[in-house]
PASEBA-1860 file (N, C-alpha, C; in nm, 3 decimals):
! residues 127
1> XXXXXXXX> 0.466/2.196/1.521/0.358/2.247/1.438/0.299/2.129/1.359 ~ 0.188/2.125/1.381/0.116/1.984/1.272/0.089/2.026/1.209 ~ 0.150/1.909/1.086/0.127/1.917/0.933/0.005/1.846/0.875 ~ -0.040/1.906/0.788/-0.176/1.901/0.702/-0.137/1.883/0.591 ~ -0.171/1.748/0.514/-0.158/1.719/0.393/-0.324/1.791/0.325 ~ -0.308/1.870/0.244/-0.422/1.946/0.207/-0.456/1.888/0.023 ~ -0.567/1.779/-0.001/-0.570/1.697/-0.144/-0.696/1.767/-0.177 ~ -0.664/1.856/-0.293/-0.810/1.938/-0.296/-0.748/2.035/-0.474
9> XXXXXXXX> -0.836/1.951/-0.560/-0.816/2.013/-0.718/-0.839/2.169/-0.680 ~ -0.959/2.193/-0.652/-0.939/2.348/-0.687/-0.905/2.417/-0.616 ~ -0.832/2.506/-0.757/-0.704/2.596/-0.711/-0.753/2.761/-0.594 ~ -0.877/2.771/-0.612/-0.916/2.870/-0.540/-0.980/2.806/-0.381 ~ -0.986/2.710/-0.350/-1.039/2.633/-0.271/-0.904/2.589/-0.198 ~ -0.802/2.606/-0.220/-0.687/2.522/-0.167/-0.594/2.625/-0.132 ~ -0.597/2.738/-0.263/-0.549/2.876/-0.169/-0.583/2.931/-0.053 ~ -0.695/2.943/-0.037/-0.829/2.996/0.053/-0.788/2.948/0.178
17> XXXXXXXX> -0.815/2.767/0.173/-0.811/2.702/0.281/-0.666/2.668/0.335 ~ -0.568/2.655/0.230/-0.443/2.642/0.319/-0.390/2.774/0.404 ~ -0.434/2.918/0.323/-0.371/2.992/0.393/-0.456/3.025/0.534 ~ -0.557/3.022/0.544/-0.664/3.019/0.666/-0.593/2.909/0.764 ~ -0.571/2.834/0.698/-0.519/2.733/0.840/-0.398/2.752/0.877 ~ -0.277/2.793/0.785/-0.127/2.851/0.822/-0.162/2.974/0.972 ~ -0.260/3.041/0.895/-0.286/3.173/0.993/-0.316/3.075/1.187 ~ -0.377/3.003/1.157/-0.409/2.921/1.251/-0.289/2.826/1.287
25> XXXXXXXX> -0.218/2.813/1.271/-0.064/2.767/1.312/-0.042/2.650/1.253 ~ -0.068/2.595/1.144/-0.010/2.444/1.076/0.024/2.498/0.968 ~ 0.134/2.368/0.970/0.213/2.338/0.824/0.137/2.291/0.755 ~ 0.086/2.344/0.610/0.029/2.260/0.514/0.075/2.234/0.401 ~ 0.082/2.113/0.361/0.166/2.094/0.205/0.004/2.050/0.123 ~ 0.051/2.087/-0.025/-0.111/2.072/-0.107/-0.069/2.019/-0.176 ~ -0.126/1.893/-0.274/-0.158/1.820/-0.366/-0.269/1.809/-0.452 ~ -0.268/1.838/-0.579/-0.370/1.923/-0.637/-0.478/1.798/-0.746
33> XXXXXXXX> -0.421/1.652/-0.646/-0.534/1.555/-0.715/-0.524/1.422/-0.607 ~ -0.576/1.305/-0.637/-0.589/1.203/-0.567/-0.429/1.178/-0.507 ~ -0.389/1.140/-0.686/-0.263/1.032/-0.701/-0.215/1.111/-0.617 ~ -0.122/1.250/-0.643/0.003/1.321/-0.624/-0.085/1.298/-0.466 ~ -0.182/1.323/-0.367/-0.204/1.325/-0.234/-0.162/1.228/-0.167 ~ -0.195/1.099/-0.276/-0.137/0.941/-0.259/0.056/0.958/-0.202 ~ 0.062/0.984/-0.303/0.256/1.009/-0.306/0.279/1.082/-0.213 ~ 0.242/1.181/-0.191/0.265/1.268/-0.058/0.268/1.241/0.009
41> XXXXXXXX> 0.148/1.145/0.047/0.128/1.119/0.213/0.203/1.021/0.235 ~ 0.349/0.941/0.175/0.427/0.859/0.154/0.524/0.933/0.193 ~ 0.571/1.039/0.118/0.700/1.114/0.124/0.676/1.287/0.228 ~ 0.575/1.300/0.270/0.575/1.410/0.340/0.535/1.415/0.499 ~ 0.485/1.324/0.568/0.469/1.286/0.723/0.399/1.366/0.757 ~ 0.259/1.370/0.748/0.154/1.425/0.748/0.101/1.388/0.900 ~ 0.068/1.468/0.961/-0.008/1.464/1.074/-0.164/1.439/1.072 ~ -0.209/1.436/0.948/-0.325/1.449/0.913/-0.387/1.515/0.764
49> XXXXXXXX> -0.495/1.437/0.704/-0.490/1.472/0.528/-0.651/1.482/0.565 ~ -0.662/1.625/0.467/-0.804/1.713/0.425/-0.841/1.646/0.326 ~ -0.913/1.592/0.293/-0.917/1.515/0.126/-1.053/1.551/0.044 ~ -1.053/1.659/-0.038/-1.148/1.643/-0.117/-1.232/1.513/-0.145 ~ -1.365/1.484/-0.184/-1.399/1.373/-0.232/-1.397/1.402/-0.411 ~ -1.407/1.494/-0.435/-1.503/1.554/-0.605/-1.382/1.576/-0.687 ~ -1.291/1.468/-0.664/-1.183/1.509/-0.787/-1.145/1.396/-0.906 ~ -1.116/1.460/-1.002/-1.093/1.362/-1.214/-0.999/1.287/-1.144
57> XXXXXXXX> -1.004/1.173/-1.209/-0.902/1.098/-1.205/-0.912/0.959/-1.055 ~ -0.852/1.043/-0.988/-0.851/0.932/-0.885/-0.951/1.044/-0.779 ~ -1.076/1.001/-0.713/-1.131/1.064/-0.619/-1.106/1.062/-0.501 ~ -1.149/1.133/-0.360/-1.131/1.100/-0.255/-1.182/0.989/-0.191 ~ -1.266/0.917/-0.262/-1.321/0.790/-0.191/-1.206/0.700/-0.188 ~ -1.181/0.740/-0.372/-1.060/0.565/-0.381/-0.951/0.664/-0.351 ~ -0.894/0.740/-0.324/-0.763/0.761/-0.270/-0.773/0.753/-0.112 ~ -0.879/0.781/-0.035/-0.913/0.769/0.087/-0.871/0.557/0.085
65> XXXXXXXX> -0.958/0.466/0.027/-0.963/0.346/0.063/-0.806/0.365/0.017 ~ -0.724/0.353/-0.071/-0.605/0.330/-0.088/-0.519/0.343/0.009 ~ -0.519/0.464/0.082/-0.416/0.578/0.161/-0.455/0.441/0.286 ~ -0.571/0.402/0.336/-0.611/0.284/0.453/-0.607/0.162/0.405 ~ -0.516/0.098/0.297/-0.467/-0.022/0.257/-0.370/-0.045/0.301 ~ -0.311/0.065/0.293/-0.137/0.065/0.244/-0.058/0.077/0.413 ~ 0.047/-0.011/0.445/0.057/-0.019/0.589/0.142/0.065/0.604 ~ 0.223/0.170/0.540/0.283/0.289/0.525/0.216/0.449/0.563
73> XXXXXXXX> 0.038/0.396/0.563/-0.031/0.556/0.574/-0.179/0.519/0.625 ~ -0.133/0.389/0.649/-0.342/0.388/0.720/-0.343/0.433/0.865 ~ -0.242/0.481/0.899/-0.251/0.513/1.037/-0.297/0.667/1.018 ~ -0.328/0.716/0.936/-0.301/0.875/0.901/-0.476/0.911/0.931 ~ -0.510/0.999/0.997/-0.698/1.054/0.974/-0.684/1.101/0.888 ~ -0.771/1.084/0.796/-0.841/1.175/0.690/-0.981/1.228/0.718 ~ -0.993/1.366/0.705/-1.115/1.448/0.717/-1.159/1.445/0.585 ~ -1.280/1.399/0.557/-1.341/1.434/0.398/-1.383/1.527/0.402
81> XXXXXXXX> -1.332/1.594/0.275/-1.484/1.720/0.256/-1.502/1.697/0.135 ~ -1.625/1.784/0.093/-1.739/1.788/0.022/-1.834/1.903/0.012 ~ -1.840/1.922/-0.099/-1.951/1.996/-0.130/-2.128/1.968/-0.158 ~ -2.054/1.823/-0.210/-2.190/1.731/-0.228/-2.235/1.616/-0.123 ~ -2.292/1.728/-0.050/-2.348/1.608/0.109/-2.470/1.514/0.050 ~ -2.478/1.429/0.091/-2.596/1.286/0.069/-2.616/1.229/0.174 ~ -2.716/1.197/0.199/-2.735/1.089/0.320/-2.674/0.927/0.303 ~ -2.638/0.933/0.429/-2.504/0.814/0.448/-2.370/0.858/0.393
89> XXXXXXXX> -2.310/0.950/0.305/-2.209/0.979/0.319/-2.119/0.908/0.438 ~ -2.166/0.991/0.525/-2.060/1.055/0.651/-2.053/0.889/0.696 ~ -2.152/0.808/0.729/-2.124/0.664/0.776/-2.071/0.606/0.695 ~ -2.065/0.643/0.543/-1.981/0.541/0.453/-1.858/0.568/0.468 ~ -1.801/0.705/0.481/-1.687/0.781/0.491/-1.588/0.703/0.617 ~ -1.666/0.693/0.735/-1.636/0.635/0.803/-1.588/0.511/0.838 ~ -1.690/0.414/0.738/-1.641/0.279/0.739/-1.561/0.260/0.623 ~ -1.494/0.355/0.570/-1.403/0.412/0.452/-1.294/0.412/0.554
97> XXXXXXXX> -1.252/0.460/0.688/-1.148/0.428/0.738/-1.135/0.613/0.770 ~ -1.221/0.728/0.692/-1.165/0.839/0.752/-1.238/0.856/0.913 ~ -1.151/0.976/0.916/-1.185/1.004/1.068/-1.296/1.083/1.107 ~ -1.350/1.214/0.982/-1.461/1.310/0.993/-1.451/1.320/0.912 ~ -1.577/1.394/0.848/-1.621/1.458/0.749/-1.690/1.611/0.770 ~ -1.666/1.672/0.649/-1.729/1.810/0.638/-1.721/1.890/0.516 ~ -1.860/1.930/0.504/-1.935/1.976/0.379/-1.845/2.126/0.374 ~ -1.823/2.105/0.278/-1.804/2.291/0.195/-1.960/2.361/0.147
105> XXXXXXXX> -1.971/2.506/0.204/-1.877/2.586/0.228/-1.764/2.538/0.380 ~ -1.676/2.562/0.407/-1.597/2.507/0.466/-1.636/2.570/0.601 ~ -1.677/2.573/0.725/-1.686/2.624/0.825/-1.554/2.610/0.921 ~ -1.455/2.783/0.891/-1.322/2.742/0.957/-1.343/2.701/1.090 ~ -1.380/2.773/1.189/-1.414/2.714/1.346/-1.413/2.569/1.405 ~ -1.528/2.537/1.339/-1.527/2.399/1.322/-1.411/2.311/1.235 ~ -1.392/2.292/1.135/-1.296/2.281/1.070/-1.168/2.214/1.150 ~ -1.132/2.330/1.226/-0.982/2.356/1.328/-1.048/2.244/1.436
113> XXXXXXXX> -1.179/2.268/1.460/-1.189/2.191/1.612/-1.173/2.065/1.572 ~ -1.207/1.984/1.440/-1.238/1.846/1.459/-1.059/1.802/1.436 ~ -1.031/1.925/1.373/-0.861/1.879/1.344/-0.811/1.889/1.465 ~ -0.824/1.987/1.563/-0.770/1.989/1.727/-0.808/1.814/1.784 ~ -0.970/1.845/1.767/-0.966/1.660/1.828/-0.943/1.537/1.818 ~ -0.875/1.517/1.649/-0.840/1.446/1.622/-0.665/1.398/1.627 ~ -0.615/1.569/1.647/-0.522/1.591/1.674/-0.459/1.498/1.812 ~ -0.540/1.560/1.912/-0.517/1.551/2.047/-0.548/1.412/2.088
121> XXXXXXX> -0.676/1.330/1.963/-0.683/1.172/2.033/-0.557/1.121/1.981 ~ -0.517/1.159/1.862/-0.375/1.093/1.827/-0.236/1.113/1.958 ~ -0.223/1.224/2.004/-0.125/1.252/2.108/-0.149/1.153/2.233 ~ -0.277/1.161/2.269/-0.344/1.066/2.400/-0.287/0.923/2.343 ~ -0.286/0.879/2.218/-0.301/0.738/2.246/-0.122/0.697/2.229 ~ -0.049/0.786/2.211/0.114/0.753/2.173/0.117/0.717/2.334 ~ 0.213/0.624/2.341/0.279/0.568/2.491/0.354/0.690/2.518
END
């Protein structure tokens, strides 16, 4: 079962979306800010991290560049989301080191697929 590190402050936004994706068959562990997502994705072996961008403290940009510093977790995709889409986002996001991006409201369908394909390029490329 792949695990989903799920980094997302609000608390109605993280209920919502972790249990929608359990229903859909992954393990998800939640971290309810940058840092603690930081630490997690250290101590929990994440198959892959949802990362808010819009959070106090430490955001998803700089916990995104951090999490792809560190030679312990840059191997990890991160999907950004967002509520606040802008043009160039998604190419900055990218040369940010995540893997996709996607705007809230959250479209589950999609959602699952980019996590299936990101899923599945990770499986393809293990020897």
């Amino acid at each position: 079962m792949p695990r989903i590190l799920m980094i997302e402050d609000n608390e109605m936004n993280r209920d919502m979306l972790s249990r929608r994706l359990r229903r859909r068959g992954f393990d998800v562990v939640l971290a309810v800010n940058g840092a603690e997502g930081i630490r997690m994705a250290q101590t929990e072996s994440p198959d892959l991290i949802l990362m808010d961008l819009n959070m106090p403290d430490v955001d998803g940009w700089e916990a995104a560049r951090l999490l792809k510093q560190s030679p312990d977790t840059k191997h990890l995709p991160i999907i950004a989301l967002t509520a606040h889409e802008a043009p160039g986002n998604r190419e900055r996001l990218i040369a940010t080191g995540c893997a996709e991006y996607h705007t809230k409201p959250v479209q589950l369908p999609l959602l699952v697929s980019q996590i299936e394909t990101i899923l599945k390029k990770l499986r393809s490329d293990v020897p």
